[in-house]
C-alpha positions as CSV (number, residue, x, y, z in Angstrom):
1,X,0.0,0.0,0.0
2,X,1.8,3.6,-0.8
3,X,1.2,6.9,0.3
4,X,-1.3,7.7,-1.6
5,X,-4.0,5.0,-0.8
6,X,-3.0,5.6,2.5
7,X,-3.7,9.6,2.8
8,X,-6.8,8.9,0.7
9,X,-8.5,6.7,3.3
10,X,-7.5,9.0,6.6
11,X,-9.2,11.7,4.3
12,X,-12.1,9.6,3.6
13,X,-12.4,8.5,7.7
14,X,-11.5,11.9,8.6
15,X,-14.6,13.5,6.9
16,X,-16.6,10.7,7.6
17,X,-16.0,11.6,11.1
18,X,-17.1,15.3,10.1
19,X,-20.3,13.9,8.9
20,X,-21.1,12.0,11.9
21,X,-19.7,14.2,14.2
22,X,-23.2,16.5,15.4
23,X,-25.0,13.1,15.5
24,X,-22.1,11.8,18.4
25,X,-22.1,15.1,20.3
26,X,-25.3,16.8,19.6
27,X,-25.5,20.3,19.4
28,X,-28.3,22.0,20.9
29,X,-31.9,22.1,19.8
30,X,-32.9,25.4,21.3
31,X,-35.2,28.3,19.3
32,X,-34.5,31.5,19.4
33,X,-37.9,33.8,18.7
34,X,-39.6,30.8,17.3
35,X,-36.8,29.8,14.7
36,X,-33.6,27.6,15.2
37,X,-30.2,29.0,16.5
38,X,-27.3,30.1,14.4
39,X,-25.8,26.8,15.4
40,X,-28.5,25.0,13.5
41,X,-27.4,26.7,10.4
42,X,-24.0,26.3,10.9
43,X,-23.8,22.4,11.0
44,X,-26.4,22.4,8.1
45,X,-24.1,24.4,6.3
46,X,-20.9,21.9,7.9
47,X,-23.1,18.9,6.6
48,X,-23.3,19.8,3.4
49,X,-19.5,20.8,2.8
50,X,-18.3,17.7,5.5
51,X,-20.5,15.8,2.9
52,X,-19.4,16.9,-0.6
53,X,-15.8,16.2,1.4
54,X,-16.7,12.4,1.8
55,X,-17.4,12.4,-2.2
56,X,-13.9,14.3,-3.2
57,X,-12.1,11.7,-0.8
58,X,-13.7,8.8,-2.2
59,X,-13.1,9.8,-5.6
60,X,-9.3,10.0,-4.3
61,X,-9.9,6.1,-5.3
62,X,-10.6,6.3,-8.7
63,X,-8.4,9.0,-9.9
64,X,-4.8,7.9,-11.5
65,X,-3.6,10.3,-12.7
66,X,-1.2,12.8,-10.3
67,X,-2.8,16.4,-11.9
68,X,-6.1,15.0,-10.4
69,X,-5.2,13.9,-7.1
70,X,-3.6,17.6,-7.0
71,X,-6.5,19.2,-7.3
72,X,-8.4,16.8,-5.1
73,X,-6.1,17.4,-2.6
74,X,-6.3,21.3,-3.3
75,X,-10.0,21.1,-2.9
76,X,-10.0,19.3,0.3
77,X,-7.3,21.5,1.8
78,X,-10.1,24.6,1.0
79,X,-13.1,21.8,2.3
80,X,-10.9,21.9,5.4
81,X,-10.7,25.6,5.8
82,X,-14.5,25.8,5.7
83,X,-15.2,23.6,8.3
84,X,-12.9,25.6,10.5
85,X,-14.3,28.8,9.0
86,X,-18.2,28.3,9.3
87,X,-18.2,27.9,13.4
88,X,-16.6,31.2,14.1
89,X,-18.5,34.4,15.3
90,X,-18.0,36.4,12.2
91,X,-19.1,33.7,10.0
92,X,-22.3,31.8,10.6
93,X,-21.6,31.4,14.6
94,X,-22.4,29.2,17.1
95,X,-24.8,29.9,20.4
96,X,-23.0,29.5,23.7
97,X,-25.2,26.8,25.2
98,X,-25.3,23.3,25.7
99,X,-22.9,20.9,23.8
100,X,-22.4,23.4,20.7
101,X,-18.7,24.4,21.8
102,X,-17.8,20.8,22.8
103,X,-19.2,20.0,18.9
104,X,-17.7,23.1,17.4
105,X,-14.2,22.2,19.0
106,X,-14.4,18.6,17.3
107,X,-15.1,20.1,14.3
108,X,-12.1,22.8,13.9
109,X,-9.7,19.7,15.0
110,X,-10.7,17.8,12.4
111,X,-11.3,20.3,9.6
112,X,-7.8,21.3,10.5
113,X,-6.8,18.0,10.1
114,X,-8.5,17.8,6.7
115,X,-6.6,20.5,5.6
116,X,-3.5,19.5,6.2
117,X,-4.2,16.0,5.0
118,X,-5.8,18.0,1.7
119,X,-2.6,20.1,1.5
120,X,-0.1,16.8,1.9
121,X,-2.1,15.1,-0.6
122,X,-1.8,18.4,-2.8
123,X,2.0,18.4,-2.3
124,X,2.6,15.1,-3.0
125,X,0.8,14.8,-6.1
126,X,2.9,17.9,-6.8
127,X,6.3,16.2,-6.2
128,X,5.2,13.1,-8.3
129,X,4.8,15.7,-11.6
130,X,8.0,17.2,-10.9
131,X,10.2,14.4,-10.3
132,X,8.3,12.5,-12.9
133,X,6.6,14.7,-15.5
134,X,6.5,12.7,-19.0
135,X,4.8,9.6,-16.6
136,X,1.7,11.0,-14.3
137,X,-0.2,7.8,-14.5
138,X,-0.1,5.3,-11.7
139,X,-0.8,1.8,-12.6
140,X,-2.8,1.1,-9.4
């Protein structure tokens, strides 16, 4: 097994765990005025991009050539950055109540996390074209 089928699944459980991770810790199910908290929002926002991450890592699988792993890995990297983006006060926000900050800390570990796994998938695809840049293929 190489590098690269080995980053591509911590990616894939990594955002898995993302997807899963408001239905281990809950957040909170308050209303504020008769309408859900921002932290609603946020994780429907955090679902959707945790879930379009789950889709780019599996298609980490399929992909043989080294230009499309780069920008798989590229696009995760900026997946990653959302996740750690969207719970912050001058994005969408969380409330302070209840198991929202214990959720919202989860979640900027691991979109950090899928970052960096996004960038070293990025950068290693990178090194394959340089050191090799007549053969990008991989015969996997």
């Amino acid at each position: 097994m190489n590098y690269e089928k080995i980053l591509a699944w911590v990616v894939l459980l990594l955002s898995m765990g993302l997807l899963l991770l408001p239905r281990i810790i809950p957040i909170c199910t308050g209303l504020a005025g008769g309408k859900p908290m921002t932290c609603h929002y946020t994780y429907q926002a955090e679902f959707l991009v945790t879930l379009l991450a789950v889709i780019v890592a599996g298609s980490l699988f399929a992909l043989h050539t080294a230009e499309a792993r780069l920008l798989s890995g590229f696009i995760l990297a900026l997946l990653g950055v959302i996740v750690v983006v969207l719970p912050q006060p001058w994005a969408i926000g969380l409330c302070t109540y209840g198991n929202c900050q214990k959720t919202a800390f989860f979640s900027v570990c691991g979109g950090s996390l899928l970052t960096l796994t996004g960038a070293a998938i990025a950068w290693y695809s990178s090194r394959k074209i340089q050191t090799d840049p007549e053969n990008w293929e991989d015969n996997a």
